[in-house]
N, C-alpha and C positions, 0 to 999 in steps of 0.2 A: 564497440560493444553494444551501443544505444541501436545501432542500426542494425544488430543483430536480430534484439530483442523484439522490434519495431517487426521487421519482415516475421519472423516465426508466428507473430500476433495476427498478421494478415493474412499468409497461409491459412494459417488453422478458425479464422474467423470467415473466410471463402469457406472454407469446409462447414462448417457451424459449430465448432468444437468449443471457440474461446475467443475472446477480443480483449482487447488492453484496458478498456475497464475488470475486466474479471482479472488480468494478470494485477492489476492496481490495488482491485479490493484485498486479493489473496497476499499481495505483499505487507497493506497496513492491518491485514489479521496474524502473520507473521510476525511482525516488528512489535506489536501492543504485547501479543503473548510471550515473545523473549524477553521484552524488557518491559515489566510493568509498572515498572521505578520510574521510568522516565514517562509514563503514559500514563500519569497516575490521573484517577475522576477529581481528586480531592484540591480547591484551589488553597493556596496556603496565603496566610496572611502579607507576608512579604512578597511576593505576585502579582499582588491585586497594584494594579497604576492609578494612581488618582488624580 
């Protein structure tokens, strides 16, 4: 599946459409905005390592 994703990136970054940084950015804009629970900004007191 990895070497799907991989070749479709190349293709279309030959072309100038897209490269696998832009598929990367557009997945962790995806991910933060479905789950913004888990992406929270906010550090929580039990998180912090000391």
């Amino acid at each position: 599946m990895l070497l799907q994703v991989v070749f479709h990136c190349q293709m279309y970054a030959e072309q100038g459409r897209f490269n696998m940084s832009d598929v990367i950015a557009t997945l962790q804009e995806k991910l933060i905005r479905r789950h913004p629970h888990v992406f929270e900004a906010e550090t929580l007191k039990d998180d912090v390592q000391q």
